[in-house]
C-alpha positions, 0 to 999 in steps of 0.5 A: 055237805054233799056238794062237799063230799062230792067233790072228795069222794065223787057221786053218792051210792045214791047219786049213782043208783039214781043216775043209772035208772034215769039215763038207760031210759035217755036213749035206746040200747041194744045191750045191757050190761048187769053185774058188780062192780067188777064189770060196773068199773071193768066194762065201757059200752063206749068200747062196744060195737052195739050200743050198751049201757053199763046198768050195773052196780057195786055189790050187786048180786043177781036178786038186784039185777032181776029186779033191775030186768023187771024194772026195765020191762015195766019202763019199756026198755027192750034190749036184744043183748045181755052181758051177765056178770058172772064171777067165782064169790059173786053167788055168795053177795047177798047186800042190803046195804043199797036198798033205801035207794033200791027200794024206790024202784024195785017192786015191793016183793024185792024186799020180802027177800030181806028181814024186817031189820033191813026195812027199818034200818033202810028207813034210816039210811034213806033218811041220814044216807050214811053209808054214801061214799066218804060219810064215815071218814068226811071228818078226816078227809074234808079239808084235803085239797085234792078234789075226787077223778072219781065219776060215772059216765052217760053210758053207765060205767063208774070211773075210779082211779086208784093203784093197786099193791103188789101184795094185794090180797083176799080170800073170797068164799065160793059158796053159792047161796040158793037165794042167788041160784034161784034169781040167776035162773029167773034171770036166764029163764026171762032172756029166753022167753024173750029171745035175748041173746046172753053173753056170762062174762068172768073179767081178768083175774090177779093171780093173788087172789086165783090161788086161793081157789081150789082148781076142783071147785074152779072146774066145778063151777065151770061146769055149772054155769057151763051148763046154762049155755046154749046156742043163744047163751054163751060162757066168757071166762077171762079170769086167767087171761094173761097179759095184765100186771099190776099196773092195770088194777085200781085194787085186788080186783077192779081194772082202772079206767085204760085197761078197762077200755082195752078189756072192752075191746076184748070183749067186743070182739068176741062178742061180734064172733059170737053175733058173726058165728050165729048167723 
């Protein structure tokens, strides 16, 4: 049954999640890319000069990627360069939704955040793994004989094609919950501790979903990750970049797999200005 859904859908959530933990420790990187599944489908480390790994993953917020930090101090996974994902609604995910495969790496206080339901419910979920890709809508889907472009690479980076509408629309919440707020200081705390080098990065965003946003709490929320930069941690904003359309998004908000490496190369060489200016 999973081989099948794979060939629909492409890998698990679980597939996935394990994957990324067993090949970051294949090879040695020099940076490390951590976010949702904006820069988890919108960043290629193949794009980069240094060389990177996409640990990110969907829906992940800051909680996960701190304890994706610890796990790596405790595999010995050392790295000089931190792509942080950064975005206007990303402080207000709080997901349990992956933790019956977070469970399994992260340590044990990783799920004191959570309440006693997700635990139970985790059990579950690790047990039936419902809520991988395609479970709910297998039934309907199974005998279609299209086979998934859906797959992850070595370097991290989840590959889903799609086209995005015209009219593709969402109202997301800029609210920034403390619990985020807290884990995202963590994160910036142990970088500087350990003299790595930050790199906060906003991807491009469609203009269907920007208007929504009140320009007061843009520049608000400017100001406060504006206020965690330093001469070794610096703010990317590329949300209102121009010279992207429609036809460089798989959905609302996702780049597909050509405008994600042409976005990497962006990014690149801001990233080698920013190494070039320090010294």
């Amino acid at each position: 049954m999973p081989v099948a859904l794979e060939q629909i859908y492409g890998p698990s959530t679980k597939r996935q999640i394990t994957k990324s933990f067993n090949d970051i420790k294949k090879k040695e990187y020099d940076l490390i890319i951590l976010g949702n599944s904006g820069p988890y489908r919108g960043i290629n480390p193949d794009s980069l000069e240094i060389p990177a790994y996409n640990f990110s993953h969907d829906n992940d917020s800051y909680n996960q990627m701190y304890y994706k930090i610890l796990w790596m101090e405790r595999n010995n996974i050392k790295f000089n360069h931190l792509i942080l994902g950064v975005d206007y609604f990303h402080f207000n995910i709080f997901s349990g939704t992956r933790n019956y495969v977070y469970n399994g790496f992260f340590e044990d206080s990783y799920q004191k955040d959570y309440p006693d339901f997700f635990s139970n419910a985790n059990i579950f979920l690790d047990r039936t793994q419902i809520l991988d890709p395609g479970r709910l809508k297998f039934l309907l889907k199974l005998f279609e004989p299209k086979k998934t472009e859906r797959f992850m690479k070595d370097n991290g980076q989840y590959v889903r094609p799609g086209k995005a509408k015209v009219d593709d629309d969402h109202v997301y919440s800029m609210h920034r919950l403390p619990v985020q707020m807290n884990y995202f200081n963590l994160i910036i705390d142990f970088c500087k501790e350990n003299n790595i080098d930050v790199v906060l990065c906003m991807l491009p965003k469609r203009k269907n979903i920007l208007r929504h946003f009140k320009p007061d709490d843009i520049e608000e929320f400017n100001m406060y990750i504006n206020s965690f930069t330093s001469n070794r941690i610096h703010y990317l904003n590329y949300s209102e970049q121009e010279g992207w359309t429609v036809a460089d998004y798989t959905d609302r908000i996702h780049f597909n797999e050509n405008a994600a490496n042409k976005f990497s190369g962006v990014l690149n060489d801001d990233i080698m200005r920013l190494i070039k200016n320090k010294k």
